[in-house]
N, C-alpha and C positions, 0 to 999 in steps of 0.2 A: 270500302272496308278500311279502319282504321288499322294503326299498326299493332295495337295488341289483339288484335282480330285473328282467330286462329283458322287454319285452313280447311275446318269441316266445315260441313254447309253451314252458316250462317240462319240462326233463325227469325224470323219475318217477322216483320213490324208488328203485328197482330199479335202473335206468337210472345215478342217481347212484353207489349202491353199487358198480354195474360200473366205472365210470371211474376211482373210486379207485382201485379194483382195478387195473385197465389199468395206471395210470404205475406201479406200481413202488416208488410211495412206500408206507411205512407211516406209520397216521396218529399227529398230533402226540399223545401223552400228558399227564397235568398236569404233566408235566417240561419241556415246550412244546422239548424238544430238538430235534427234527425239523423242517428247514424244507422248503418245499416246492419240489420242483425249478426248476418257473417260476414266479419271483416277480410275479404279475401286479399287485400292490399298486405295488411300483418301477414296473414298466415305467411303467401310469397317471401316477403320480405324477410321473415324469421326464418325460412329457407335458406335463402342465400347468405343471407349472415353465418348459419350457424358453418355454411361452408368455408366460408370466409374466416373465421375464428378458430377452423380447423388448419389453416395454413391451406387454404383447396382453394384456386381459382376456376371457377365453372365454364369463364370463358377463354383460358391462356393456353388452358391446352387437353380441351375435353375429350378428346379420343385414347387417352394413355390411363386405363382402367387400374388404377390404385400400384401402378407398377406391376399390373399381369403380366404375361407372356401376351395376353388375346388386347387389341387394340381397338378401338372404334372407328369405323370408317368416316374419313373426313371429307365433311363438307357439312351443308346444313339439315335439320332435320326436316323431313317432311310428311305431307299425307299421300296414301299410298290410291287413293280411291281419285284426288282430285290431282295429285303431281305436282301442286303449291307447296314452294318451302314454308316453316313455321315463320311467324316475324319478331320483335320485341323481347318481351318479356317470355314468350313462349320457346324462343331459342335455349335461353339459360333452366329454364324447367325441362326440356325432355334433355338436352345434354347434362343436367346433374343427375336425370332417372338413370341415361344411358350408363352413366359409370356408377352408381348407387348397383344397377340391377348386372352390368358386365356385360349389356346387348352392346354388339358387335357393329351391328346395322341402326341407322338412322330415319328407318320408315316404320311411319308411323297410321293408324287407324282406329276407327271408334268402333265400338262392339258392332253394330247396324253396320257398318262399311265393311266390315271380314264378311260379313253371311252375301253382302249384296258381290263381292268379288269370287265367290265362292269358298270361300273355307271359311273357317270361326276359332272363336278364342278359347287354347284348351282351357280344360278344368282347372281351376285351383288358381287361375294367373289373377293379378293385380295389375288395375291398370294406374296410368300416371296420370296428371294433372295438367290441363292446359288451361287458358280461360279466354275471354272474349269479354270486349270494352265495347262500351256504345253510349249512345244518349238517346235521349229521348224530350217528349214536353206532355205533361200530364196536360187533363183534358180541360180540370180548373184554370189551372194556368195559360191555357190557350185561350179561356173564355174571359178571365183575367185579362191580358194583354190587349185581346179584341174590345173590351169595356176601357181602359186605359189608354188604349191607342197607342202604346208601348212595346218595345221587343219582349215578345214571352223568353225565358230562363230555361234550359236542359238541364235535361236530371243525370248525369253520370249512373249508368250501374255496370258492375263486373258478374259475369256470368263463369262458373268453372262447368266443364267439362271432361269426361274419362274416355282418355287414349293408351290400345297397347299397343307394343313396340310389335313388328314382325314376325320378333322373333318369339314372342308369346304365341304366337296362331297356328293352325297348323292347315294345309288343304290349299296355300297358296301358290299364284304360280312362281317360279324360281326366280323370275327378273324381279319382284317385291320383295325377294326377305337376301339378295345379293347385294355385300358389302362393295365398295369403291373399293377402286385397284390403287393399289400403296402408288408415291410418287419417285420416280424414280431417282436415286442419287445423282445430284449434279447442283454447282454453286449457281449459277443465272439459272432463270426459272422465266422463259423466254414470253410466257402470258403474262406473268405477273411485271416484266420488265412493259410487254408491248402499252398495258394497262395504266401503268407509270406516268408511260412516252404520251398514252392517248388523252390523259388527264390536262395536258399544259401546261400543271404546275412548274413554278418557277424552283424547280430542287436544284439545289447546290450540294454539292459532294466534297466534303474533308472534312479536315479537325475531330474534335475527340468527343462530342456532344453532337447529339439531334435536338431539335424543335423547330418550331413553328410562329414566326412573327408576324402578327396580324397589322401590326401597323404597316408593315412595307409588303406582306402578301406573300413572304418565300418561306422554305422548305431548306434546313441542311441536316444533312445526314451521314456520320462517317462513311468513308468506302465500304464495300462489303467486304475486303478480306480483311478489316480489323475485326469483325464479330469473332468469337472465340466457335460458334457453331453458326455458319452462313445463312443458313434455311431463315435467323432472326434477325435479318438485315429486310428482308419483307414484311415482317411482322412493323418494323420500327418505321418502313417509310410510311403502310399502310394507316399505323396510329398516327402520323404526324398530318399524314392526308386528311383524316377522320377528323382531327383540328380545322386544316384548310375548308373544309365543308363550311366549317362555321362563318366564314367572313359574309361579311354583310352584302357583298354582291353576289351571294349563295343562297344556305340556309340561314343564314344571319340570325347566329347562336352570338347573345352575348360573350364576350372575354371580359371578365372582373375578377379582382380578387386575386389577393396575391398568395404567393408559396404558402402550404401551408391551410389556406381558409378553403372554409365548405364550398365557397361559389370555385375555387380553382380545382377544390377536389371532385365535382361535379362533373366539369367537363373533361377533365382526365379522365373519369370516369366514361364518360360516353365515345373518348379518341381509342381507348383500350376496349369496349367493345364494338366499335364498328368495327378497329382492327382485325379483330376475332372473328367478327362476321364475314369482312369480306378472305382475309387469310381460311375460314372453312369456305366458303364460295371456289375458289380457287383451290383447292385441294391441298392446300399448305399447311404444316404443321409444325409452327413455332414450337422452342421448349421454353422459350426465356417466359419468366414472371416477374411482373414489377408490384414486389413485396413493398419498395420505396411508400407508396401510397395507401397502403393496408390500414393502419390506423384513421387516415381522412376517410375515408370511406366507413367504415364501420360505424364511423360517428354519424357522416352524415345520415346514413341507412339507417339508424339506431331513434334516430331524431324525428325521420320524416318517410314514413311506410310506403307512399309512395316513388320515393327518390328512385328505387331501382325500378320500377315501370317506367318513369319517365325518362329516364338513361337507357335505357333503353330499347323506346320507341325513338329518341333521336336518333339513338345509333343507329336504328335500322335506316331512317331516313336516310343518312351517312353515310353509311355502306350501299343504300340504293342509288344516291348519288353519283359516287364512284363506280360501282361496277357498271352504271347507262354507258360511262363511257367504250366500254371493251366493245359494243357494236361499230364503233373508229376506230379501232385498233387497226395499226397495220399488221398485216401476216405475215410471221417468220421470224426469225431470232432479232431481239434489241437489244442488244447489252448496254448499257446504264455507261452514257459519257460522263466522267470529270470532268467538273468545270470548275472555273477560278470563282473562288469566294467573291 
């Protein structure tokens, strides 16, 4: 499964063939002339922009419901029939339904999956948008390539599909539409520290600035009791990790481009939602938002419909990176040493 592959079943090869079929399109060729009738890349994308342009981060701190009283339970969204989190670009779609609609809970399911667990979707609800990424190789093409003797070409297509939230349904059992248990107040947060420790990053602690330098491969991040609310002392090392991922003896994510340009607002972009991702994995709930970068971003998003898909399929990568580690984790409190710069 790829990472904009969402967590209902997956439909089969044959199945996918048929659908191409169905619309009426023919597929793109290496002349990429052909675009596809519903552009589901825009719609997405016109989504999160308009969030974006609302002063709304969908990933910095999607459980805090327009400043209700009622909160989202943190962590990531999931399907309730398979018990797979969402990935990609399906994380920032049901977390901007969840606070669009004020669901409390983050389980999710398709019409078909309520009736198969036994209850179903009341009257009157609306469900939200996920979608599914795949390719394929048309049959011309196959017979192409075999005449040619050449690698035949895949066809990208996005498929959407309608999920409700839980809390839409009604007949289910109580452990499916049951929000996560708040985290309790306290500054060390002894997983998210052990997860740190299990990582090996080279982090250094002081001075008055975080980042991340790929030339020499280390990590500094002020202490945690300079943050003005401590809980976004994890948020910050988690985005700075979410960088580390990229070094080339990783996932070897380019670094280009300086302050400022599309290529550095790019991967800002993808350090700030693995962040998010793995901060909800963890049960953590940053409030900090980095408005810093608001304007690079809307450009780039503005420019190229894609960009938010692919920001965040890395970042999932990212954040699955990072959290492999927590099976090494050692057990029990780690508090986070100072070390000399």
């Amino acid at each position: 499964m790829t990472a904009l592959e969402t967590a209902t079943d997956a439909p089969s090869r044959a199945a996918q063939r048929k659908n191409a079929a169905n619309t009426g399109e023919k597929p793109r060729g290496r002349s990429g002339k052909k675009k596809p009738r519903a552009d589901l890349y825009t719609e997405v994308t016109t989504k999160i922009v308009k969030e974006l342009e609302a002063g709304r981060f969908p990933w910095a701190q999607p459980w805090a419901a327009r400043g209700e009283a009622a909160t989202i339970a943190a962590g990531l969204p999931k399907n309730a029939s398979t018990g797979r989190a969402y990935s990609g670009i399906n994380i920032l779609l049901l977390w901007g339904a969840a606070i669009e609609n004020g669901f409390s809970g983050q389980t999710w399911l398709t019409f078909k999956q309520a009736r198969a667990l036994g209850g179903s979707v009341m009257k009157g609800e609306r469900g939200s948008m996920v979608v599914y990424a795949d390719k394929f190789i048309p049959k011309d093409e196959q017979e192409r390539a075999a005449k040619d003797g050449d690698e035949a070409s895949f066809v990208p297509f996005l498929k959407r599909y309608t999920v409700f939230n839980a809390a839409q349904c009604e007949g289910l059992a109580e452990e499916l539409t049951a929000g996560a248990k708040p985290l309790p107040e306290c500054d060390a947060i002894p997983r998210a520290e052990n997860l740190i420790k299990a990582t090996g990053a080279d982090f250094r602690i002081g001075g008055d600035k975080a980042f991340y330098v790929p030339s020499q491969d280390f990590i500094r991040v002020p202490p945690q009791p300079a943050f003005f609310e401590q809980i976004n002392y994890y948020r910050t090392c988690f985005h700075e990790l979410g960088h580390w991922t990229g070094h080339a003896s990783r996932l070897g994510r380019e670094f280009k481009g300086r302050y400022g340009s599309h290529a550095y607002a790019r991967e800002e972009l993808v350090a700030e939602l693995s962040s998010a991702f793995v901060c909800a994995s963890l049960s953590i709930t940053p409030t900090v938002r980095h408005a810093d970068y608001l304007g690079a971003w809307l450009e780039v998003l503005k420019e190229d419909n894609r960009a938010i898909f692919n920001a965040a399929s890395l970042a999932s990568k990212a954040a699955d990176f990072i959290l492999a580690f927590e099976t090494n984790a050692p057990v029990g409190s780690a508090a986070m040493t100072e070390r000399a710069a």
